[in-house]
C-alpha positions, 0 to 999 in steps of 0.5 A: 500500500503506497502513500503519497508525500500529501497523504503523509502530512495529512495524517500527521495533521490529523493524528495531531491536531484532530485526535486520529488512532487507531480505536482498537487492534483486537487478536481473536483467539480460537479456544475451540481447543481448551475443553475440558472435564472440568472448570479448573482444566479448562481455565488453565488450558485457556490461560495458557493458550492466551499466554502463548498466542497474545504474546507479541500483540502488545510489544508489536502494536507499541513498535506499529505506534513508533514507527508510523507515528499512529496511536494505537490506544486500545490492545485487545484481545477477543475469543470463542464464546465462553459457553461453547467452550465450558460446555463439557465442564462439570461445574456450573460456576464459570467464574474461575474462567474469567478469573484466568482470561483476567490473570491472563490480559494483565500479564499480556498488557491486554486492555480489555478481553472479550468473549465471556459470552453465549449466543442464545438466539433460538434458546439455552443449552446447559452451558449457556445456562452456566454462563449468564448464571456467572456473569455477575460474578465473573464481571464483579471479580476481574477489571479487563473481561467483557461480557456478551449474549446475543439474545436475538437474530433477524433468523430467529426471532428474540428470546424473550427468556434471555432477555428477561434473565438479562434484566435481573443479570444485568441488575445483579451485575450493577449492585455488585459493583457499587462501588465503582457506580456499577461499572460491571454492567458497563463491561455487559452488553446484550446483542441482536444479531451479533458480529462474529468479528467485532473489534469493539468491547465491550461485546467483542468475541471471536465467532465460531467460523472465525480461523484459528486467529485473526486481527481485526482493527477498530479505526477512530476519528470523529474529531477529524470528521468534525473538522471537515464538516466545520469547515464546509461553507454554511450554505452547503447542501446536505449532498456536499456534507455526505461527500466530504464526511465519505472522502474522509471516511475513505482516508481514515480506513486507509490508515486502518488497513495499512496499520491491520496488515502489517500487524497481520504479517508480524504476528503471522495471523490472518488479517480479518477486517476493518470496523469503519466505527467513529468511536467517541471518546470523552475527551474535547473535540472527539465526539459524534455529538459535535458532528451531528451539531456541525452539520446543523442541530443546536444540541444533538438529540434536537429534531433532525438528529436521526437524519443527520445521523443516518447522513453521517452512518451512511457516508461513513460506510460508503467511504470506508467501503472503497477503501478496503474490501474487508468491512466487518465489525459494527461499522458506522457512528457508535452513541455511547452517551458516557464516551462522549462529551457532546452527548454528556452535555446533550443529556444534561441540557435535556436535548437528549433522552433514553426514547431519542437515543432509541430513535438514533439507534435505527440508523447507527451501527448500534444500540443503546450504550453506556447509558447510566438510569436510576438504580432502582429501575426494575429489572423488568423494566430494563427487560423491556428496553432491551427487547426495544432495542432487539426488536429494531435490530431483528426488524432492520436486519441490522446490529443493535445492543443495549450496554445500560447501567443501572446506577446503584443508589443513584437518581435521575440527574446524577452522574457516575464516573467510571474514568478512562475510556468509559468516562462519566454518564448523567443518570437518565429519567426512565419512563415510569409506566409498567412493562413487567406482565409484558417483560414476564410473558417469555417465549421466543417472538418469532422471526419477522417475515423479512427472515424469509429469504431463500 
């Protein structure tokens, strides 16, 4: 892949002054290999195998930093679902697996570990059943795994068992981690039609028709596409703002792909794909939030949020398209309300709320993320905004995920500080009307008639 001297300099300038990285290089681990009869084989097998294979991730990704001048901010590491792989164990508890995936990451100097997982679509299998049961305690006793269970798929429909045993984990997760504001819960993630190569955590695994190991590369750089879309002149039309947020989408891939695969040919690991995600964080100037506003809204979550948002989701796509063939992930603009700045002070100022959020999520890559609600939000309740959510992703025949926090002793107006990339969250007003004989009916929603394409 050449460059040119314009190229070059741009990039620097971007890196610089606009706050460009690399969000994330994610390895995906296979530990299809690591069952066994019991828990504490299993853990150690998995262990060992991490130790093994993620053992260049960090001194590489430090040396593709230094020499082309990138930041690479997150070194990640995901892997098979951990339901699959516990299966064969005879104990029910998987919480010493996440204790040596944890021992494991912070040796490697791995950021976050991704994969303490199951994927319950169409219903439970006895390990599936181990595996939301020791959550909560596998995400209150480790600092580096993230959980995730895709509940629902446009295929299958929504498993409403899994959705109303998430909203009492999730609960169970959150008072746990009191503490810390219930910063478990922010480490859970429950999906609609889940990517097997997401480099993103916190619901990255590494899927079952994954290879052996893969990179896969999380770009960034919503401070970059705001200062395009700053710098067009007042009176460009919305076609002009999509061109100039796909030419920079197109440039930020190019850095991606170039950083993913000579990072592939180093660790001697296939190259899996680029997710095209503008990923916020809460620092000044790297925000989705401020994009949405350039292009015209005084606060995001005003009238014509979702239309600037699906402008900006699709030129995103487009863009990146052209510059790689291997898009994969999530792909398109995440609306993590605690990572970003502008959508902080969109939610304290009002302008945003948890039913607008739902709305955005429609036309965005995701779903309802890092959004801190009361504590004493019911567990129903919160069932019954994830089903909200699945139900938008299995209709549309896209990905969507609710990462909710209910905030241990907190109230609407609020805040929680979880510090770091996750950042801090105003508490958000839940609607107060009741949704529990709803939430408490079970049984599977069927698939839409959409599903129906061969």
């Amino acid at each position: 892949m050449n460059f040119t001297r314009d190229e070059i300099i741009e990039t620097i300038r971007m890196v610089q002054a606009e706050q460009l990285d690399i969000r994330t290089i994610t390895l995906g681990i296979s530990l299809r290999d690591c069952s066994g009869p019991s828990v504490s084989y299993t853990a150690r097998k998995i262990y060992d195998k991490l130790m093994e294979r993620g053992s260049e991730l960090v001194p590489i990704a430090l040396q593709l930093e230094k020499e082309f001048g990138i930041p690479i901010v997150n070194k990640r590491i995901s892997v098979t679902p951990i339901a699959l792989v516990a299966e064969s164990c005879s104990e029910s508890d998987y919480a010493p697996i996440a204790s040596a995936m944890d021992r494991a990451a912070a040796e490697l100097g791995i950021d976050f570990i991704g994969g303490f997982s199951a994927l319950v679509q169409k219903g439970f299998t006895p390990g599936d059943m181990n595996l939301l049961n020791s959550i909560p305690e596998a995400l209150s006793s480790t600092l580096r795994v993230c959980a995730s269970v895709n509940a629902a798929t446009t295929k299958a429909g929504i498993n409403m068992d899994a959705v109303q045993a998430m909203g009492s984990i999730i609960k169970k997760t959150a008072r746990l981690t009191e503490k810390e504001d219930g910063i478990g819960a922010a480490k859970l993630v429950v999906f609609a039609n889940a990517p097997d190569d997401n480099p993103f955590m916190a619901g990255a695994f590494h899927g079952p028709g994954e290879p052996e190991s893969a990179i896969n590369v999380g770009i960034s750089g919503p401070g970059v596409v705001n200062t395009v879309v700053s710098n067009l002149p007042k009176d460009a039309d919305l076609g002009e703002v999509s061109e100039a947020i796909k030419r920079m989408a197109f440039k930020i891939t190019r850095v991606g792909e170039l950083i993913g695969r000579e990072a592939s040919r180093r660790l001697g690991v296939p190259f899996g794909i680029i997710d095209l995600s503008l990923a916020p964080t809460p620092s000044v100037g790297d925000s989705v939030a401020n994009i949405l506003e350039a292009i015209g809204l005084e606060r995001c979550g005003a009238p014509g949020t979702t239309a600037a948002l699906a402008l900006l989701n699709d030129a995103v796509k487009k863009g990146g398209a052209m510059a790689t063939s291997y898009v994969g992930g999530l792909s398109g603009a995440f609306i993590p309300v605690s990572e970003d700045a502008g959508m902080i002070r969109a939610a304290v100022d009002g302008a945003l709320t948890l039913e607008k959020l739902e709305a955005m999520t429609c036309v965005c890559s995701v779903g309802l993320d890092m959004i801190a609600v009361p504590g004493d939000t019911s567990a129903q309740t919160i069932t019954a905004i994830i089903a909200d959510e699945m139900a938008i992703g299995v209709i549309n025949k896209k990905t969507t995920a609710v990462r909710i926090i209910p905030a241990p002793g907190k109230k609407a107006g609020d805040f929680v500080e979880f510090g770091g990339l996750l950042g801090r969250a105003p508490v958000m007003p839940v609607n107060p009307f009741d949704s529990s004989v709803f939430a408490r009916r079970g049984g599977q929603i069927p698939p839409p008639i959409q599903s129906l394409t061969n």
